[in-house]
PDB file of N, CA, C and O in Angstrom:
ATOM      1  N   UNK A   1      13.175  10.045   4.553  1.00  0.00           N
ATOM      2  CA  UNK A   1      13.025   8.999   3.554  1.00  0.00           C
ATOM      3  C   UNK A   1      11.751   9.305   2.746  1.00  0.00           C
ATOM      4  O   UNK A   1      10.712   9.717   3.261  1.00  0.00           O
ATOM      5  N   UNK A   2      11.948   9.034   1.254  1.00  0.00           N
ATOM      6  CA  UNK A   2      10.513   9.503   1.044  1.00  0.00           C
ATOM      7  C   UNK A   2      10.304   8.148   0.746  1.00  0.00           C
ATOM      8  O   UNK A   2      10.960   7.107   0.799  1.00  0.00           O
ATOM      9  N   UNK A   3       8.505   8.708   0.219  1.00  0.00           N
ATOM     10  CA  UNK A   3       7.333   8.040  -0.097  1.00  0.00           C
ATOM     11  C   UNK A   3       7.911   6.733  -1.138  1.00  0.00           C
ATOM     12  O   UNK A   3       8.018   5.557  -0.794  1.00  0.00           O
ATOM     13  N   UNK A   4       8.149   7.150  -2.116  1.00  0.00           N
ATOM     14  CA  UNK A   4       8.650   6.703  -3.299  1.00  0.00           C
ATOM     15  C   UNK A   4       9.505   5.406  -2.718  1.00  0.00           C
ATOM     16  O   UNK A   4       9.332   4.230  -3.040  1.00  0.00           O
ATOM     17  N   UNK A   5      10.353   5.865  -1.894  1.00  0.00           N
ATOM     18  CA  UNK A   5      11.388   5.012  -1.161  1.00  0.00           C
ATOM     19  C   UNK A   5      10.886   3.602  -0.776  1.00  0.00           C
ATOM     20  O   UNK A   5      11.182   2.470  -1.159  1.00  0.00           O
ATOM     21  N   UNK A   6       9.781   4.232   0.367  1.00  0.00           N
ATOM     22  CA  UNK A   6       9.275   3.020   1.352  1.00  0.00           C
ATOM     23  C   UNK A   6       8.451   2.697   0.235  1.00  0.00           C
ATOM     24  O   UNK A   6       9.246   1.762   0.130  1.00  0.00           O
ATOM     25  N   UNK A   7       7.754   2.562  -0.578  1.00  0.00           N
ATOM     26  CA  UNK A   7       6.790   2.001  -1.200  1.00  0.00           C
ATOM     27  C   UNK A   7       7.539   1.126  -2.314  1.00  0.00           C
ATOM     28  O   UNK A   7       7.019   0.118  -2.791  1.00  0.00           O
ATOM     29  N   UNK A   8       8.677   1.549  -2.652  1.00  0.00           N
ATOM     30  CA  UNK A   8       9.416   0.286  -3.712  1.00  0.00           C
ATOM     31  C   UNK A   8       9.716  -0.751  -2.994  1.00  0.00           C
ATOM     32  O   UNK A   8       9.487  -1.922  -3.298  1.00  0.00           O
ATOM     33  N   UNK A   9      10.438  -0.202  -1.646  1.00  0.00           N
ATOM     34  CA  UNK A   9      10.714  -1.316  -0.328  1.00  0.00           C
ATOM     35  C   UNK A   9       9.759  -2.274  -0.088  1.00  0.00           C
ATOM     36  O   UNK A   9      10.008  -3.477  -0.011  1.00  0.00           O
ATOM     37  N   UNK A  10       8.662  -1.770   0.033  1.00  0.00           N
ATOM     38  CA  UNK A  10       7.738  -2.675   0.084  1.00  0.00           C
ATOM     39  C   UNK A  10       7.183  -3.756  -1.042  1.00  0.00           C
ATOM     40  O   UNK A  10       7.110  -4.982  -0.963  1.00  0.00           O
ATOM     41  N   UNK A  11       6.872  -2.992  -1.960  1.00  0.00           N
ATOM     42  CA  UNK A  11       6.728  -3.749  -3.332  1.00  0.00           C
ATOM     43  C   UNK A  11       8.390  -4.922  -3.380  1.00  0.00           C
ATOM     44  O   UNK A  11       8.148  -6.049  -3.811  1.00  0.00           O
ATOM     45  N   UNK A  12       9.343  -4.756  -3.125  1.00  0.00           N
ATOM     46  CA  UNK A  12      10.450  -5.490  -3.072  1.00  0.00           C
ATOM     47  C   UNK A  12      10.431  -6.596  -2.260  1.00  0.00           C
ATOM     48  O   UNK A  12      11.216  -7.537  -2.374  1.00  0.00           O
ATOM     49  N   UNK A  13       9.255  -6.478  -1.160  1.00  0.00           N
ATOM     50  CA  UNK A  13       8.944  -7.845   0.037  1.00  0.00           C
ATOM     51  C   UNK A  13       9.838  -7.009   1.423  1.00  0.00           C
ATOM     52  O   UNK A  13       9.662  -7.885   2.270  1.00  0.00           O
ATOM     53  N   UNK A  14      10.242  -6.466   1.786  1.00  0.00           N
ATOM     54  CA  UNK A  14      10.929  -5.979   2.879  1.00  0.00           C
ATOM     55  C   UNK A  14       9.821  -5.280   3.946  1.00  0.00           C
ATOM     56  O   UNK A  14       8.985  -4.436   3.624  1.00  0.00           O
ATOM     57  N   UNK A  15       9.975  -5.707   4.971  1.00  0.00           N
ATOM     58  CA  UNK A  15       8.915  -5.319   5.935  1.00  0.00           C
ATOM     59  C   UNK A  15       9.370  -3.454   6.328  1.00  0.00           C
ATOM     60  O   UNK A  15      10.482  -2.930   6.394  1.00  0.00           O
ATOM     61  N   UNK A  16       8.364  -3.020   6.468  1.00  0.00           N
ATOM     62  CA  UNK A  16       8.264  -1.519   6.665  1.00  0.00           C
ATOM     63  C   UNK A  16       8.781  -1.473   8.146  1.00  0.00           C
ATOM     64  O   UNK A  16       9.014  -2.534   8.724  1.00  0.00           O
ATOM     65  N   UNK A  17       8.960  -0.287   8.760  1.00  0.00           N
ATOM     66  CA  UNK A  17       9.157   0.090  10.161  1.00  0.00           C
ATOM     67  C   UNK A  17       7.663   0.644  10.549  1.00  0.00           C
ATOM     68  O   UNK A  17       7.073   1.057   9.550  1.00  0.00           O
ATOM     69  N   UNK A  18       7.075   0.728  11.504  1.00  0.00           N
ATOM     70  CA  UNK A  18       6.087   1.229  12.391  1.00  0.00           C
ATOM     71  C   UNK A  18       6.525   2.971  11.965  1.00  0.00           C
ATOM     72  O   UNK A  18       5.628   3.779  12.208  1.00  0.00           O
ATOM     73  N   UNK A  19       7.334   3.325  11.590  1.00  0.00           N
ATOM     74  CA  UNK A  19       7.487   5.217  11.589  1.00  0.00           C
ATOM     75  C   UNK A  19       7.491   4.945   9.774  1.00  0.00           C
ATOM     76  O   UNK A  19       6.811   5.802   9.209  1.00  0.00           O
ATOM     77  N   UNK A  20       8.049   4.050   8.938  1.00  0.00           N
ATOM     78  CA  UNK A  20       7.648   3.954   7.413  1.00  0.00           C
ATOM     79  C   UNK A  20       5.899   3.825   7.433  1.00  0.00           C
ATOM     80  O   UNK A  20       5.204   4.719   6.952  1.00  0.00           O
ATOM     81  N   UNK A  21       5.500   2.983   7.859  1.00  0.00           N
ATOM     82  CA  UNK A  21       3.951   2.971   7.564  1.00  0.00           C
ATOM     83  C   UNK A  21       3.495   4.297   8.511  1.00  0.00           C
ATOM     84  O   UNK A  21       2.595   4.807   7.843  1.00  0.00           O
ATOM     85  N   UNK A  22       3.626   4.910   9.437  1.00  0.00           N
ATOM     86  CA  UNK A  22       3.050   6.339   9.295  1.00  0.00           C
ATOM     87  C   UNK A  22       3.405   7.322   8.474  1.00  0.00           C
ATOM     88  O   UNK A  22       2.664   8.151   7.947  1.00  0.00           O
ATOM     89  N   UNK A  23       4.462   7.217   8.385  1.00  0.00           N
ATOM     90  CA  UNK A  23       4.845   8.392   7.429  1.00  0.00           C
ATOM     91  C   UNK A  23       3.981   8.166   5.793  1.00  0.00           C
ATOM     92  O   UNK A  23       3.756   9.202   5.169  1.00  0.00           O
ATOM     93  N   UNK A  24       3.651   7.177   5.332  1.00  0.00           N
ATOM     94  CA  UNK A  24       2.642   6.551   4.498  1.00  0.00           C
ATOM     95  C   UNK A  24       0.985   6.925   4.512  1.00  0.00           C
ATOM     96  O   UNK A  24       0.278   7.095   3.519  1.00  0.00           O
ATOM     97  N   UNK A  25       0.672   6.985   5.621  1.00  0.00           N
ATOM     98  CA  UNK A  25      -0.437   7.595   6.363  1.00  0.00           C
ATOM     99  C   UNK A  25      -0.436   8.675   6.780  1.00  0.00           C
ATOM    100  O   UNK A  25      -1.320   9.006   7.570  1.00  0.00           O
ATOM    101  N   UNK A  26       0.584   9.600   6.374  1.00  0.00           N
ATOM    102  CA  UNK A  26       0.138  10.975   6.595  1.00  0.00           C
ATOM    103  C   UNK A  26       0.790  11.666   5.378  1.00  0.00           C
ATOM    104  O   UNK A  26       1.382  12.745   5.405  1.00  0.00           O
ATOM    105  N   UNK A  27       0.525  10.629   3.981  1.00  0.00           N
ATOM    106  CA  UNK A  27       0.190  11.517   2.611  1.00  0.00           C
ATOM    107  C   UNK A  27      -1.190  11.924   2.582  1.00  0.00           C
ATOM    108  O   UNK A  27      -2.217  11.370   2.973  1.00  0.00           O
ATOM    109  N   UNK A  28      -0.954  13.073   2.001  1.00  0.00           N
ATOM    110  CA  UNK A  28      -2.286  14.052   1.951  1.00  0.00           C
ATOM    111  C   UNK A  28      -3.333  12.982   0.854  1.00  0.00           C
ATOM    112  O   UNK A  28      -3.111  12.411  -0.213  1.00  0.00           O
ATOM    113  N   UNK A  29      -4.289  13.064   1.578  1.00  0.00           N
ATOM    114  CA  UNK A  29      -5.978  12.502   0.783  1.00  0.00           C
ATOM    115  C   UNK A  29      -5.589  12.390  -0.832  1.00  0.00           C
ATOM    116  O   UNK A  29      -5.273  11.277  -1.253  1.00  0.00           O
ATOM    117  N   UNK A  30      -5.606  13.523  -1.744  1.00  0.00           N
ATOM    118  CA  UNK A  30      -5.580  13.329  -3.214  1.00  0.00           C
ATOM    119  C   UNK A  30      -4.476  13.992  -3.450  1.00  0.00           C
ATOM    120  O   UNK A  30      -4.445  15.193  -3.719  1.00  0.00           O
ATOM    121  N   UNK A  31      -3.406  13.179  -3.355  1.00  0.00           N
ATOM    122  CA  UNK A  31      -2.279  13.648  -3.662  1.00  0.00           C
ATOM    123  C   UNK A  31      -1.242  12.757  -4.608  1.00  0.00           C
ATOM    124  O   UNK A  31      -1.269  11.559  -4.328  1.00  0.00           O
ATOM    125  N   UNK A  32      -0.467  13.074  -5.520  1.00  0.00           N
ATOM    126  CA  UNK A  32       0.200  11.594  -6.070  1.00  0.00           C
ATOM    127  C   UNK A  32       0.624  10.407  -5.315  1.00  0.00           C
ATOM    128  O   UNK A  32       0.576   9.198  -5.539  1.00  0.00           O
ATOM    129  N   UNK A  33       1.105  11.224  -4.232  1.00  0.00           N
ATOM    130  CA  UNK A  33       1.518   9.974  -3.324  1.00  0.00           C
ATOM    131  C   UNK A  33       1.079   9.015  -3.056  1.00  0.00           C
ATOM    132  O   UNK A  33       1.518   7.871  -3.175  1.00  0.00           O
ATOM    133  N   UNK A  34      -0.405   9.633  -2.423  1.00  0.00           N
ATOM    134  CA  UNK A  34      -1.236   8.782  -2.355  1.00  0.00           C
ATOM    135  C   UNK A  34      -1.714   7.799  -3.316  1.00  0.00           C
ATOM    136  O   UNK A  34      -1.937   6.612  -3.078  1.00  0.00           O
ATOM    137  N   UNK A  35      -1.857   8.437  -4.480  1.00  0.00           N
ATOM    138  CA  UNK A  35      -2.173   7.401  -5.449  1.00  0.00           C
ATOM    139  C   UNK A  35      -1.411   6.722  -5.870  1.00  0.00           C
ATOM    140  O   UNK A  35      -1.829   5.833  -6.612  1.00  0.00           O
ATOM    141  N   UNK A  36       0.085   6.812  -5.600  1.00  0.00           N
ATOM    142  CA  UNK A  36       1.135   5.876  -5.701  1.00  0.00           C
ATOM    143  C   UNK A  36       1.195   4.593  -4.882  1.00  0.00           C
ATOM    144  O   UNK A  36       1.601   3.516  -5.319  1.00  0.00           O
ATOM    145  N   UNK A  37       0.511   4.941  -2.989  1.00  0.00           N
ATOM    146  CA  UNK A  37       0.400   4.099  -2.754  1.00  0.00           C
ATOM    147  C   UNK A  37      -0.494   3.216  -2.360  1.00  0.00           C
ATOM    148  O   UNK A  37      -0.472   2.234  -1.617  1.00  0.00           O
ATOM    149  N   UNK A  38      -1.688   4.030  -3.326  1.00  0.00           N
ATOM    150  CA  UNK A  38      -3.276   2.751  -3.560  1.00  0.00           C
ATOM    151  C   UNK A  38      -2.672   1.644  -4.256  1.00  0.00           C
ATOM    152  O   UNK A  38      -2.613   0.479  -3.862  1.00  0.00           O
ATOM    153  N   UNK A  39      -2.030   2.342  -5.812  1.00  0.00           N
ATOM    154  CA  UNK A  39      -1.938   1.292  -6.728  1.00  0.00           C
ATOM    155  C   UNK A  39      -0.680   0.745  -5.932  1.00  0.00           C
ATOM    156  O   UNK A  39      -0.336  -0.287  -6.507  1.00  0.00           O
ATOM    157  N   UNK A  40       0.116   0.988  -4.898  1.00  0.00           N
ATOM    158  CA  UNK A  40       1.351  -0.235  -4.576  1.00  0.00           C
ATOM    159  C   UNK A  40       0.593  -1.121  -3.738  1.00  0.00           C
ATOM    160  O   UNK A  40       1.074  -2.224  -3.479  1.00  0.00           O
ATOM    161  N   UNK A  41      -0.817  -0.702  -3.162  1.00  0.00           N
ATOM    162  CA  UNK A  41      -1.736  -1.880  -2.248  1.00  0.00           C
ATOM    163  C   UNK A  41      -2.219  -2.386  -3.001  1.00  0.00           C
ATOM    164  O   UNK A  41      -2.209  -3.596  -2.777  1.00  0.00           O
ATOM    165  N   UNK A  42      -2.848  -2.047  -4.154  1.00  0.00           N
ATOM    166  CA  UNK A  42      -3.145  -2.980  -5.333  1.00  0.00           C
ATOM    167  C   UNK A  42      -2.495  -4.194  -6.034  1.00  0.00           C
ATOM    168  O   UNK A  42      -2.956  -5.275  -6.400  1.00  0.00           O
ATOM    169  N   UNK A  43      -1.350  -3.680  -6.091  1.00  0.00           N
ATOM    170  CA  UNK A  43      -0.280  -4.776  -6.400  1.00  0.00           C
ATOM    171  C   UNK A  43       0.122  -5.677  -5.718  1.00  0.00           C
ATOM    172  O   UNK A  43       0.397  -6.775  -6.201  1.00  0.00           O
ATOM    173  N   UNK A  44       0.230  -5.413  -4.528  1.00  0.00           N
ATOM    174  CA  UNK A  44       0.643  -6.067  -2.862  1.00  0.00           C
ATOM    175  C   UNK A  44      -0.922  -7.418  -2.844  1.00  0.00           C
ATOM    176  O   UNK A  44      -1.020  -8.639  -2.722  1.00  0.00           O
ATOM    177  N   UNK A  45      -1.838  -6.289  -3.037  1.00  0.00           N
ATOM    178  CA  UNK A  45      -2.466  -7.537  -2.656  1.00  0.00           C
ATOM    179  C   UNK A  45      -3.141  -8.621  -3.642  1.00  0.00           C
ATOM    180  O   UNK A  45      -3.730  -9.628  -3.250  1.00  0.00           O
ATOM    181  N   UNK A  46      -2.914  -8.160  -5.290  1.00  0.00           N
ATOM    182  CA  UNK A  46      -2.819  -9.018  -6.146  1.00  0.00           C
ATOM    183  C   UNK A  46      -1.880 -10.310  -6.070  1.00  0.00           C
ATOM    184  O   UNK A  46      -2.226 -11.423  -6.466  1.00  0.00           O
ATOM    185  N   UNK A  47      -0.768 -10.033  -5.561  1.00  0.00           N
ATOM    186  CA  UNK A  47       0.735 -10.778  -5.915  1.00  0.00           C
ATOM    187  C   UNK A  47       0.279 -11.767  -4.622  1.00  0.00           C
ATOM    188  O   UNK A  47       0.276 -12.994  -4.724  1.00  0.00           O
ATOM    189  N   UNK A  48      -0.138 -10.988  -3.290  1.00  0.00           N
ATOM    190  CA  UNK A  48       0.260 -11.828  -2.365  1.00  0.00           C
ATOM    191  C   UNK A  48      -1.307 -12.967  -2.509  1.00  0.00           C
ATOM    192  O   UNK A  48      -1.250 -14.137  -2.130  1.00  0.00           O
ATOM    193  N   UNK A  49      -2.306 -12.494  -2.972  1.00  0.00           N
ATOM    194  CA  UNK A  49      -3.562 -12.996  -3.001  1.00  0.00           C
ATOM    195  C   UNK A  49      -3.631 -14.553  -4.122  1.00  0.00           C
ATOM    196  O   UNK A  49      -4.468 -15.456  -4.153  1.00  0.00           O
ATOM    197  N   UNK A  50      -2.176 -14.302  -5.062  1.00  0.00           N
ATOM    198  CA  UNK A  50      -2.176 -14.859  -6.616  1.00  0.00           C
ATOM    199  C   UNK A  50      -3.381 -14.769  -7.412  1.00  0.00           C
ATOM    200  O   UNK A  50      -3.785 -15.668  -8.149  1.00  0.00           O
ATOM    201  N   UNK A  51      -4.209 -13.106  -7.148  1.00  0.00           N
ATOM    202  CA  UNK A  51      -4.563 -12.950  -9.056  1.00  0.00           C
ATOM    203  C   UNK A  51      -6.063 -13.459  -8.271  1.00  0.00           C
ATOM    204  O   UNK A  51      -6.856 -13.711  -9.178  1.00  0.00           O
ATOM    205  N   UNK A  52      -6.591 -13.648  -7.166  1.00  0.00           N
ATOM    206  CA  UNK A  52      -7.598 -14.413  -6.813  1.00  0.00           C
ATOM    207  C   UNK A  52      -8.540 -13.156  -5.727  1.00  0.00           C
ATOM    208  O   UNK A  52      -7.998 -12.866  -4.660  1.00  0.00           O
ATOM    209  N   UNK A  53      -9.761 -12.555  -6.034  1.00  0.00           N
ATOM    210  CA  UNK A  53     -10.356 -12.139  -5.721  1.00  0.00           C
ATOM    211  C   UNK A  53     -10.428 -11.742  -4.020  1.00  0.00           C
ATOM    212  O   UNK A  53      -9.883 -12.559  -3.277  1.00  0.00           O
ATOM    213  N   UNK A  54     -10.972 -10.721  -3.480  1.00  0.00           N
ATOM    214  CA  UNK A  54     -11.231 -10.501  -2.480  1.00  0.00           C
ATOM    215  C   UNK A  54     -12.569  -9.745  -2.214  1.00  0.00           C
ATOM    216  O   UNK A  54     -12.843  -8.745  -2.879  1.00  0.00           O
ATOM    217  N   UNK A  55     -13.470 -10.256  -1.165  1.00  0.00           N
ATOM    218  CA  UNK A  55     -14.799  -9.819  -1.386  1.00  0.00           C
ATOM    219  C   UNK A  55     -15.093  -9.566   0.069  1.00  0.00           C
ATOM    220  O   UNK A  55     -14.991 -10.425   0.945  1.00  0.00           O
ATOM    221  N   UNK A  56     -15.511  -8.168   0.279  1.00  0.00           N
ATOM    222  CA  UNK A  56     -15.878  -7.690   1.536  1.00  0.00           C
ATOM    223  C   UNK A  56     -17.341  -7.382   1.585  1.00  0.00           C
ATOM    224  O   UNK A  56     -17.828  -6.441   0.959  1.00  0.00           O
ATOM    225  N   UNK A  57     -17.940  -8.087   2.241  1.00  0.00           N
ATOM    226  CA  UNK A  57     -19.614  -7.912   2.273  1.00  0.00           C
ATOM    227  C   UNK A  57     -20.104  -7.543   3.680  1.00  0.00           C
ATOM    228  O   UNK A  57     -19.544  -8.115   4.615  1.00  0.00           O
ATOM    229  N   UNK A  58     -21.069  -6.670   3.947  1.00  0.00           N
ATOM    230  CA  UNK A  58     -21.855  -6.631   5.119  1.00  0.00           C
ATOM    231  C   UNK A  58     -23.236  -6.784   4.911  1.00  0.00           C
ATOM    232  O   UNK A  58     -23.831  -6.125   4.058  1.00  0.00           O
ATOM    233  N   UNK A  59     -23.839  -7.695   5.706  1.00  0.00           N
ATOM    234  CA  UNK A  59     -25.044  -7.860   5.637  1.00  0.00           C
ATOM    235  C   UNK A  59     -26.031  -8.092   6.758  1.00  0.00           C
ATOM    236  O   UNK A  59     -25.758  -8.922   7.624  1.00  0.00           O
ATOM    237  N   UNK A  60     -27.345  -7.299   6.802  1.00  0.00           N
ATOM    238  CA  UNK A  60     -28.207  -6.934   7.832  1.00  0.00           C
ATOM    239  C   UNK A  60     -28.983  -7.573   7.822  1.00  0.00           C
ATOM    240  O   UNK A  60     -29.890  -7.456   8.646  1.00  0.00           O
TER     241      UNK A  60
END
């Protein structure tokens, strides 16, 4: 199954399999794929967030 596949699936709302999200995780570092599926986490977590910020801070 490719990349392309599981990542519309997902963008569609359909839950992945445990062997779809590895196979996801073992696109190469800088590869299109990969950057196919930053911007589908981008989207994922715009849509599911509604458009509303997320802020990760550490502080010492």
């Amino acid at each position: 199954m490719s990349g392309s596949f599981i990542i519309k699936k997902a963008l569609d709302g359909n839950v992945l399999s445990a062997d779809e999200i590895a196979q996801l995780f073992s696109a190469p570092l800088f590869s299109s794929e990969a950057a196919e599926i930053q911007a589908a986490s981008r989207q994922l977590s715009e849509r599911l967030s509604d458009g509303l910020a997320e802020v990760h801070a550490q502080m010492e």
